[in-house]
N, C-alpha and C positions, 0 to 999 in steps of 0.2 A: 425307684422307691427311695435311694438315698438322695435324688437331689431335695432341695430346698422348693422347687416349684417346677413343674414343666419345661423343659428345654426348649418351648416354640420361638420360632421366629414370625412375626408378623410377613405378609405377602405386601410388596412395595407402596409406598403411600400411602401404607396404613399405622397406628399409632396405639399402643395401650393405655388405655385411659383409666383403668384400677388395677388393684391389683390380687396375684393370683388369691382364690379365697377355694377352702376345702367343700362341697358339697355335703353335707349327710341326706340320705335319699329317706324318701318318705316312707309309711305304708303304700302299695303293702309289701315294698322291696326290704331287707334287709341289709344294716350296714350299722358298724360298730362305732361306736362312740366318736374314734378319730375320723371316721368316713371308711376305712377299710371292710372292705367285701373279700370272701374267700371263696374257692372253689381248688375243683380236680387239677381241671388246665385252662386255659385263655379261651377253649372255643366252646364253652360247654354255654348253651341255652341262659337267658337272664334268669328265669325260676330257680335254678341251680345256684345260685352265688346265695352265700349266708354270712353271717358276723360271726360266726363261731370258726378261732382260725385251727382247730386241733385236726391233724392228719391230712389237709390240706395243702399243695405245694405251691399255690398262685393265689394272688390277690392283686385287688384293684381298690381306686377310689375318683371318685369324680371331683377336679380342679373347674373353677369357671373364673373368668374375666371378661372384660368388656374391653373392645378396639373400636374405633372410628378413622375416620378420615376428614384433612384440614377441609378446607372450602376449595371446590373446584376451583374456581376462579385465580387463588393463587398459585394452583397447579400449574395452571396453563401459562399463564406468564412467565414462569419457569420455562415449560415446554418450549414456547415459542420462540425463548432466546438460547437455544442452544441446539437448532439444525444447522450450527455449521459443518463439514465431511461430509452432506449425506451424499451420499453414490445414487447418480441417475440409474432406475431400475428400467424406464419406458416412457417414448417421447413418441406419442399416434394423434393422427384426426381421426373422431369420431362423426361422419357424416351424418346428418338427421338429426342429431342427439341435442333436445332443448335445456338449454344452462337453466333457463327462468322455472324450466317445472322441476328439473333436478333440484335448483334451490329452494322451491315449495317443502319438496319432500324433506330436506335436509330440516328444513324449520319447523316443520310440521311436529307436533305432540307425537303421533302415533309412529314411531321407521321402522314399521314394518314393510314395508315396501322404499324403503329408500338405498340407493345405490350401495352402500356401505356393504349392512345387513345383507344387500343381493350378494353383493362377492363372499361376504364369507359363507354363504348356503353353497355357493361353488367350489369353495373351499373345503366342502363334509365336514362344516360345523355344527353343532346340535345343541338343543336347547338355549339357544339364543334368549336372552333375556337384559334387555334396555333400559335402563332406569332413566326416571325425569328428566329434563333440561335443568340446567343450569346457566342463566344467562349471567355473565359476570360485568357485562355494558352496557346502560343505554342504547339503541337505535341512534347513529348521529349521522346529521341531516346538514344543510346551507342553514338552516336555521335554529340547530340546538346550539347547546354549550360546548366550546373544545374542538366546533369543526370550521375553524381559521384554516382556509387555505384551499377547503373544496370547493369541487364545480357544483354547481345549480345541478339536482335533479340524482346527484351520488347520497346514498346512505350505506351503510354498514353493518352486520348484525353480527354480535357474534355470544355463542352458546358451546356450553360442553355439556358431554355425558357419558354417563359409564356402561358398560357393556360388559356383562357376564357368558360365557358359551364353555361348551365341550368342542375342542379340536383332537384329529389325529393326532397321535403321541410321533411316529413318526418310525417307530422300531418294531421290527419283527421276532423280538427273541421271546422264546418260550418263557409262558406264565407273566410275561410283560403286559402293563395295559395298553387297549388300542386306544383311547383318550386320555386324554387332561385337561386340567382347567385353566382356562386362558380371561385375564380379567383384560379390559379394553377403555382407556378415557382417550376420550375424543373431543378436539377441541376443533369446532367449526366456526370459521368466518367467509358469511357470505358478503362479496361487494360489489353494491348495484351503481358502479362507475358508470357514467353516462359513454366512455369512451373505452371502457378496458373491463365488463362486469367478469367478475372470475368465483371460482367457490375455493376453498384451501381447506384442507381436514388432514390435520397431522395428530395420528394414532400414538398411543405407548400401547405396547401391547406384554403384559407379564404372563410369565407361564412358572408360578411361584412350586409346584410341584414337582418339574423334570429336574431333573440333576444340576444343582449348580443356579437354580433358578432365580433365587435368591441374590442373585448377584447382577444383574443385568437386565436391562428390557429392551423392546426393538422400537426404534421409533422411528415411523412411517409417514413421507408427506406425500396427500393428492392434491393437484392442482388442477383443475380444469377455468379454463377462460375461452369467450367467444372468439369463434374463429370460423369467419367464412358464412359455409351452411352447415356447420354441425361448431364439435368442441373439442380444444385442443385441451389435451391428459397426459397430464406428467405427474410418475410417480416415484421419489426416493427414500433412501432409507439409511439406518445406520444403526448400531448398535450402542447402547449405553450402561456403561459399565459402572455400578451402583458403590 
């Protein structure tokens, strides 16, 4: 009550775009002139809470602001230029496994079925939820603009997007939760090299809630390129200290 506005901190990558402003609530809620609400204690039912503050030992009032996030696109370029350190986590062939339909899926509007998405459902995440692409490039070809240098028949795609879900918290101690919320930007470049086609999808992954969350994210590279008869999966990682 004595600060001046809300002590929040925004969750990484994200930005306050106004500022904090007092709420006064409508009918048929009740709330005093400054926005203050009163009641017994903190868990009492909203029909409970009145603007009259006499015999009363708790109050509240509703703050609102509005945050955003810059343009993916310059996220990623950020992103991309700073997996130097990461630690090989796993160097496998996957026999069978087709690059050209995984990179379907990867391009595709709908990932719900796209490799990503599938790991983290093996991971016991819930409520996954995928926002838009974000393509931050042209498609370049032997014959757009800027592609000096490629072979005949190589193009390039590359797209981000963001990913909201509930993961395991990770801890077992009483009255702890068993989830959190883990936000997810993903920058994908697939490349359809006539000699070397590969897909590359390096993750940030924030978990703005756990302890300390605020300070760090993980960021995760998968690489898959054709290999043989299946595809060669390489994935590392590293931590980034905000």
């Amino acid at each position: 009550a004595a600060s001046a506005s809300p002590p929040l901190v925004p969750p990484p990558g994200w930005r306050q775009t106004s500022k904090w402003s007092v709420e006064k609530l409508p009918a048929p809620d009740l709330s005093a002139e400054d926005g203050w609400q009163y009641a017994v204690h903190f868990y009492t039912d909203d029909h409970w809470w009145t603007d009259w503050p006499e015999l009363f030992h708790c109050r509240r009032r509703l703050w609102r602001c509005t945050y955003g996030r810059p343009a993916l696109a310059a996220e990623s370029t950020a992103a991309n230029a700073s997996e130097e350190g990461m630690r090989c986590l796993l160097s496998v062939h996957i026999p069978l496994l087709r690059l050209d339909e995984e990179a379907r899926e990867f391009l595709a509007e709908d990932w719900g079925g796209s490799l990503l998405v599938d790991f983290f459902r093996t991971q016991d995440a819930t409520d996954i939820k995928v926002g838009p692409p974000c393509r931050p490039g042209p498609l370049l070809s032997s014959s757009s603009p800027g592609s000096a240098g490629r072979t005949s028949g190589e193009s390039r795609t590359r797209l981000s997007r963001e990913i909201d879900m509930m993961v395991p918290a990770g801890v077992s101690l009483p009255m702890a939760p068993k989830t959190t919320h883990a936000g997810v930007r993903c920058d994908v470049t697939v490349d359809e090299d006539a000699h070397e086609p590969s897909i590359r999808v390096v993750t940030n992954i924030a978990t703005p809630d756990v302890p300390f969350g605020d300070c760090f994210e993980v960021r995760e590279r998968i690489q898959l390129t054709l290999a043989g008869d299946g595809v060669h999966v390489e994935k590392a990682f590293h931590v980034v200290w905000l």
